[in-house]
C-alpha positions in Angstrom: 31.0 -9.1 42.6 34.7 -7.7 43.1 36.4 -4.9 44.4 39.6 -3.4 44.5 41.5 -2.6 47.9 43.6 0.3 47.2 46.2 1.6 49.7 47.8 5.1 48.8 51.1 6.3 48.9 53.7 4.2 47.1 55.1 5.9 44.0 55.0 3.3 41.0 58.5 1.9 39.6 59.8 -0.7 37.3 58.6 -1.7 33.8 55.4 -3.0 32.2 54.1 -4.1 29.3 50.6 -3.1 27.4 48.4 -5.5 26.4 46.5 -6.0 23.3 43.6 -2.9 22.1 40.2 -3.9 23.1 38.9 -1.0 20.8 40.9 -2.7 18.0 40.3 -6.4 18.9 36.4 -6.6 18.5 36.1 -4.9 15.3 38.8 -7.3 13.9 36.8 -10.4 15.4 33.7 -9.3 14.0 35.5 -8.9 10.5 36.4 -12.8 10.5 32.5 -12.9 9.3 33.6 -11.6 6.1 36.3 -14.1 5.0 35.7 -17.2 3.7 38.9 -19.0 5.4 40.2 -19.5 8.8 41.3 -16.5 10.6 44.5 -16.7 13.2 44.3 -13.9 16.0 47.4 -13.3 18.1 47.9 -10.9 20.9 44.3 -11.0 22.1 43.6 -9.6 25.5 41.8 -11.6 28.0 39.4 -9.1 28.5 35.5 -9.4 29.2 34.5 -7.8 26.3 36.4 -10.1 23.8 34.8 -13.1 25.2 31.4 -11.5 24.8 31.9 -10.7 21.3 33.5 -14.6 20.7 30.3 -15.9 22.8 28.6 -13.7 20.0 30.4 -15.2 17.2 29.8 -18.7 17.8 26.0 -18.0 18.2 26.4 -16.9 14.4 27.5 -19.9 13.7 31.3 -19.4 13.5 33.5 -21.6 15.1 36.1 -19.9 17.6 38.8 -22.0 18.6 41.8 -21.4 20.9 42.2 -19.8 24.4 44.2 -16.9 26.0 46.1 -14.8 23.4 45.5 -16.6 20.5 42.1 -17.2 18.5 41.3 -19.4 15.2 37.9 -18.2 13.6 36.2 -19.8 11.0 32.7 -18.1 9.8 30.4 -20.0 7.1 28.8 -17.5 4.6 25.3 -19.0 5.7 24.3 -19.1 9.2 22.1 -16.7 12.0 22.0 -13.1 11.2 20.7 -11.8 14.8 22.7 -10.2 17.2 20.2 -10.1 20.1 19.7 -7.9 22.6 21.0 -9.8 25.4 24.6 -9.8 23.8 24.2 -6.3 22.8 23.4 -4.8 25.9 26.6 -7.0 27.6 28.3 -4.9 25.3 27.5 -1.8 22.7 30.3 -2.9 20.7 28.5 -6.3 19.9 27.1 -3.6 16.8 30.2 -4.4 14.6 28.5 -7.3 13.2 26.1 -5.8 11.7 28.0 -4.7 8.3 29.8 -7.9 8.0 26.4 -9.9 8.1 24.7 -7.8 6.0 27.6 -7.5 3.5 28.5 -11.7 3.0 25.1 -13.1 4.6 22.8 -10.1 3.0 21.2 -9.9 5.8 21.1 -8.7 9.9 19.5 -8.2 12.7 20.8 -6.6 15.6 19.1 -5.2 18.8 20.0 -1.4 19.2 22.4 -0.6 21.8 20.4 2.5 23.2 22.5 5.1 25.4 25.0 4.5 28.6 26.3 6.3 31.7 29.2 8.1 29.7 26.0 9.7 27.7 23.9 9.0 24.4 25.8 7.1 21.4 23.8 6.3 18.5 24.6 3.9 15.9 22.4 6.4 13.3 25.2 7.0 11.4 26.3 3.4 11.4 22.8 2.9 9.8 23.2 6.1 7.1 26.4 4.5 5.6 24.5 0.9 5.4 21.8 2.7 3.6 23.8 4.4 1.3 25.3 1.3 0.4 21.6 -0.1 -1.0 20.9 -1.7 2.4 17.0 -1.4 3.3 17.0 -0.7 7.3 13.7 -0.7 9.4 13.5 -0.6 12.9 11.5 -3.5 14.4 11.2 -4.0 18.1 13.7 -2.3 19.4 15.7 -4.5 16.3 17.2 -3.1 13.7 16.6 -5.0 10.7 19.1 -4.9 8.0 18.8 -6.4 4.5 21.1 -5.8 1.2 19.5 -5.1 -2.0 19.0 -8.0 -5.2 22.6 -8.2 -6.0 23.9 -7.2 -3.1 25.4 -3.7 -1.7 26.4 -1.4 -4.2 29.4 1.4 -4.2 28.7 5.0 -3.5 29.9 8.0 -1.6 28.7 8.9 2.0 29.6 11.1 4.9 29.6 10.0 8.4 30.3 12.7 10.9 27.8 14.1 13.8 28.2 17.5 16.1 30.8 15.8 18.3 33.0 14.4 14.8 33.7 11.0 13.3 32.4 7.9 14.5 35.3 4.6 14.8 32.4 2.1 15.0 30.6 3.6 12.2 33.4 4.2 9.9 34.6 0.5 10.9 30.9 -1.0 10.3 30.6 1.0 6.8 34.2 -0.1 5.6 33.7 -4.1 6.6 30.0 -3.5 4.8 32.1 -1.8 1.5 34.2 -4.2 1.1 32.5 -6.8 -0.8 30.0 -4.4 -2.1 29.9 -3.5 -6.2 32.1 -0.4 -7.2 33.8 1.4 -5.2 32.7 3.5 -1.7 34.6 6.4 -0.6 33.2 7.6 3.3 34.0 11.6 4.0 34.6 12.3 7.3 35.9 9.0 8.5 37.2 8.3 11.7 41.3 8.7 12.1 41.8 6.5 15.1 44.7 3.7 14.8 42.0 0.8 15.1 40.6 2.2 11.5 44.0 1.8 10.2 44.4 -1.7 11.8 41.3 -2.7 10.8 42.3 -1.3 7.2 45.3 -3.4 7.5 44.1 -6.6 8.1 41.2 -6.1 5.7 43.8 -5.6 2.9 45.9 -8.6 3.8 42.6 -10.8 3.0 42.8 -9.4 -0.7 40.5 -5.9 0.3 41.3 -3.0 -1.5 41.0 0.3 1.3 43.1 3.2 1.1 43.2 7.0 2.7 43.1 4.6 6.3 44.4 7.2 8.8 43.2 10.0 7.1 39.3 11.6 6.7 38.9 9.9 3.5 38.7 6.2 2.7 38.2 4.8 -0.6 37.0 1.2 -0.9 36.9 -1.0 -4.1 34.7 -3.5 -3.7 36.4 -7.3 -4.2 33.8 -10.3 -4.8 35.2 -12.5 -1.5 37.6 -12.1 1.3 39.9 -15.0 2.2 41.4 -16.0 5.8 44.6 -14.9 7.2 46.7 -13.7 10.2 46.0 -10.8 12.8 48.0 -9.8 15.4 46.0 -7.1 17.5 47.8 -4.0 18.3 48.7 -2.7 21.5 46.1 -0.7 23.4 47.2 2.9 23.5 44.2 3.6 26.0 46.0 1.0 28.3 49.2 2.7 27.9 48.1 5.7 28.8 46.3 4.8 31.9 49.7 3.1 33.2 51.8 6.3 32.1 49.3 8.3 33.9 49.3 6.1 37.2 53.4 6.8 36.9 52.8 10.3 36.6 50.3 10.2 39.4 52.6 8.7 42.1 55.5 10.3 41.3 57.0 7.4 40.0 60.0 5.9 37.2 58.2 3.4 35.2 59.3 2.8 31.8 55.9 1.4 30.1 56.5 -1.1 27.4 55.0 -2.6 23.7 53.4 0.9 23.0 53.3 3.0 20.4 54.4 6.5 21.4 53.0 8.5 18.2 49.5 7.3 19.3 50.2 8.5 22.7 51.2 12.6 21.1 48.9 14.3 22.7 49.0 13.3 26.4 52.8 13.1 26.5 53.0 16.7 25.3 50.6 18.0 28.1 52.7 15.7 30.4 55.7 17.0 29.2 54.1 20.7 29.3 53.0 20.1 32.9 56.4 19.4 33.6 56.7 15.4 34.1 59.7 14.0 32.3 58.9 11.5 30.3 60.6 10.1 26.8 60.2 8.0 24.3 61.5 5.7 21.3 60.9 3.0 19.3 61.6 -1.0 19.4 64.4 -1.5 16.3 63.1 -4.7 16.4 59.7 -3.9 16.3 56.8 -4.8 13.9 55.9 -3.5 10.6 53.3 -2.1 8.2 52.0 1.4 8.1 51.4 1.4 11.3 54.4 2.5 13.4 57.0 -0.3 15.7 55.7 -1.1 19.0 58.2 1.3 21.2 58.2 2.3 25.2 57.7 5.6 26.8 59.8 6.4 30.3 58.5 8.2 33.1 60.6 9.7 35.5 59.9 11.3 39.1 58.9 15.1 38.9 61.5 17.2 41.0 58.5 20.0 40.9 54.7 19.3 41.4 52.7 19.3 37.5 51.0 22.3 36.7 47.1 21.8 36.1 46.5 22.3 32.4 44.0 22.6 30.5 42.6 19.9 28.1 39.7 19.2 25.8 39.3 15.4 24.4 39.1 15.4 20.9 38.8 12.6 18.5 42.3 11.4 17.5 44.3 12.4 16.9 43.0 15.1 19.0 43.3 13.3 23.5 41.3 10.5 23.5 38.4 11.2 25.5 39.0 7.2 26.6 42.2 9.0 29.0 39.8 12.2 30.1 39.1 10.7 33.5 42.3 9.3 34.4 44.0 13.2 33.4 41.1 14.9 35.7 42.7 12.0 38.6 46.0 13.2 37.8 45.2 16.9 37.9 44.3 16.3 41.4 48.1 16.1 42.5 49.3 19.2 40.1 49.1 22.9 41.1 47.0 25.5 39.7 43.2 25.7 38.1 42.8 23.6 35.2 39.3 23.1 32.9 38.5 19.5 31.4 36.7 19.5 28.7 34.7 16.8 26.5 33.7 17.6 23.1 33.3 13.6 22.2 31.2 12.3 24.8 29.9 16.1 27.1 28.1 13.8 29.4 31.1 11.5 30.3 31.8 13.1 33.9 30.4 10.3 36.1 33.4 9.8 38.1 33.5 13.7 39.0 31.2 12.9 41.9 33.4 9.7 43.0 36.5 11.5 42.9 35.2 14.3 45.0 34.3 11.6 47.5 37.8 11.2 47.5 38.6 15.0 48.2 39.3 16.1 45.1 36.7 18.8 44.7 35.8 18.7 41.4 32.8 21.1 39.7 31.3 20.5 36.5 29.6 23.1 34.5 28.0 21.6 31.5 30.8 19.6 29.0 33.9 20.6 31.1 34.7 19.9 34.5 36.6 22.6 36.7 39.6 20.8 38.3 42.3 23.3 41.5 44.9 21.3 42.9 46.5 19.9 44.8 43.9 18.4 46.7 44.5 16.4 49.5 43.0 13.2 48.5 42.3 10.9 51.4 40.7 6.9 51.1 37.0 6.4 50.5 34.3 3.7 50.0 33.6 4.6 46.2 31.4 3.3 42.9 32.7 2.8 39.4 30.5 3.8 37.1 32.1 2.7 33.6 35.4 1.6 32.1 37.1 4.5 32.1 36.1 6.2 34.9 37.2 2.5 37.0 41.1 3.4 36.0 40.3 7.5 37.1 39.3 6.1 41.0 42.3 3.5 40.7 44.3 6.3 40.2 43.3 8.4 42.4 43.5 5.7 45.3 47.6 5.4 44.6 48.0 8.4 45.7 44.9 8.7 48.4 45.6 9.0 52.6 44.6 5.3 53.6 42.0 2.5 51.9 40.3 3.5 48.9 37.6 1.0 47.7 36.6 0.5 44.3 33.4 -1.5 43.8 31.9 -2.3 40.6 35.2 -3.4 39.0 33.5 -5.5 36.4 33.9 -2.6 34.1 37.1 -2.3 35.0 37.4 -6.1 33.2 35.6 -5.3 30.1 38.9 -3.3 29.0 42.2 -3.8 31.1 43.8 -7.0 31.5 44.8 -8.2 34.9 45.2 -4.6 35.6 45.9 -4.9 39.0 48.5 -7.8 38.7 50.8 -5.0 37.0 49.9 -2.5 39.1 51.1 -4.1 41.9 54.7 -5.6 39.7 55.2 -1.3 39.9 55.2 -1.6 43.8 51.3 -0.4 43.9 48.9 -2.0 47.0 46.1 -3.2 45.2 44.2 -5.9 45.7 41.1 -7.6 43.9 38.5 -8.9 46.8 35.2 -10.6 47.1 32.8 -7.6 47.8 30.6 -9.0 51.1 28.0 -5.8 50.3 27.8 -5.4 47.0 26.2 -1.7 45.8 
């Protein structure tokens, strides 16, 4: 099991480039399922996640060619329907399969993902869009079995938002299941999030018909077949993000590149609010599509320490609740009382405890996590409990008196690639080891 050997202290300069959206990347695999040619990925990330969900593919008896960035999928309309539980709990994401199987192979089962340390996520409205579609749904076992009326799915109208808003997963699950269904589908309440519109996108090119993508309203007219085509997976905004933060953190001048700002609204206005400098603009040269050019964003050293504001993660384009631990690591350097709150996932405050080992006392009441700086953070042995809250200690540890440890960085893999290798082309210290005592 690795670690990461962090040594605070250095503020963070040069330029970087963001790699491609895990969010984005395994709901566009799993829709190679639906087409009936050859599918050509570029700009994968190298990430442990993707390689689950390819490992997953191939058990269904697609065949996955190619290595690093690039992918060629070919998916036979017969083959296995199961998703078992040993992929699935790898990964909660491994889910996305089950609309494309049910919608071109009639049939699915896939194990349920059951809840996580960032809190409870069920896949219930994943399963109310699939029944509304004509899909009969039992649950078997801890399975849930999945199968598509005589005929096939049909069109109809369904609405697919809980308490804490829409679900990506679900809406991207019911849209791939829509598709090839008869008539037309329209989902209310659909998620906003750039990897629906990708996702959208890509559909579309393979002869699809989706519109409203961006928007709370898709309307799908089912098409009798998709065929194969090219992907190129977007950059991952979450990514981008996490390395603007870590500028921000240090103090730094890093200009992050292969981003798209407008995805990236609602953290550089609090950054900009807190009083970091940062701008922004696009690549002329850039991509195209409805979905804006790939662009950069600059950071620049702050003359005057950040003020501590506050923030609630929203789904898009609302701050993605994906960035709310790395901003309550960066609050730890800015001045003032700030509240953190998480109306997506209330329960995703894991690494409160693992920053305060840290010295960044931290108290949570509830959904929202009370955050006075500047704290005077010093190196620590600590634990990463999830993805996201991986980058938060990182963070924290560039900026940390001494050694901070991170154990448990395989989490860190599922979602950043070779994170550490651009850390360290800014000028960070950190360094992936061998853990001799693992946790």
């Amino acid at each position: 099991m690795d670690r990461f050997s962090v040594l605070g202290g250095r503020p963070l300069q040069g330029q970087v480039t963001v790699s491609g959206s895990k969010n984005a990347a395994l709901p566009l695999l799993a829709a190679s399922l639906l087409c009936e040619g050859t599918v050509e990925y570029q700009g994968m990330p190298e990430l442990r996640d993707v390689a689950t969900l390819r490992e997953l593919l191939q058990g269904l008896g697609a065949v996955v060619e190619g290595a690093g960035s690039a992918a060629r999928v070919s998916a036979p309309a017969e083959g296995p329907t199961e998703a078992p539980y040993e992929m699935v709990r790898r990964m909660r994401a491994s889910v996305c399969v089950l609309g494309p199987l049910l919608a071109r192979r009639g049939r699915a089962r896939v194990s349920l993902p059951g809840g996580c340390v960032i809190g409870e996520r069920p896949i219930d409205l994943h399963l109310k869009g699939l029944a509304a579609l004509g899909a009969r749904i039992e649950i078997e076992h801890g399975t849930v079995v999945a199968e598509a009326p005589p005929g096939g799915l049909r069109g109809t109208r369904v609405y697919l938002a809980s308490r804490n808003g829409s679900t990506v997963l679900g809406t991207a699950n019911v849209m791939m299941a829509a598709v090839l269904a008869r008539g037309v589908t329209v989902i209310d309440a659909a998620a906003e999030e750039p990897e629906v519109v990708g996702l959208a996108e890509f559909l579309n090119s393979c002869g699809a018909c989706v519109s409203g993508a961006g928007g709370n309203r898709l309307v799908i007219e089912g098409v009798p077949r998709l065929r194969g085509g090219m992907c190129t997976i977007p950059p991952d905004r979450v990514e981008a993000g996490t390395l603007i933060l870590a500028a921000a953190i240090t103090c730094g001048d890093v200009r992050v590149l292969g981003c798209r700002p407008g995805e990236l609204a609602a953290l550089l206005d609090l950054l900009q609010r807190a009083g970091v400098p940062c701008n922004w603009g696009e690549d002329p040269e850039g991509g195209g599509g409805r979905s804006e050019r790939p662009g950069w964003v600059h950071v620049s050293p702050w003359q005057r320490r950040p003020q501590v504001l506050d923030v609630v993660a929203r789904p898009y384009p609302g701050f993605p609740t994906d960035l709310q631990a790395q901003w309550l690591a960066f609050c730890t350097v800015g001045e003032g009382l700030g509240l953190v709150t998480d109306a997506v996932y209330p329960d995703r405050f894991m690494h409160v405890a693992e920053l305060n080992r840290l010295g960044a006392g931290i108290r949570r009441e509830g959904s929202t996590a009370m955050v006075f700086g500047p704290a005077r953070l010093s190196g620590a042995p600590v634990t990463a409990s999830d993805l996201r809250a991986s980058a938060s200690l990182i963070l924290a540890g560039l900026v940390a008196r001494g050694q901070t440890i991170v154990r448990r960085v395989y989490h860190l893999d599922r979602g950043y690639e070779r994170l550490e290798e651009k850390l360290r082309s800014l000028g960070a210290a950190v360094e992936r080891e061998t853990d001799p005592e693992p946790p």
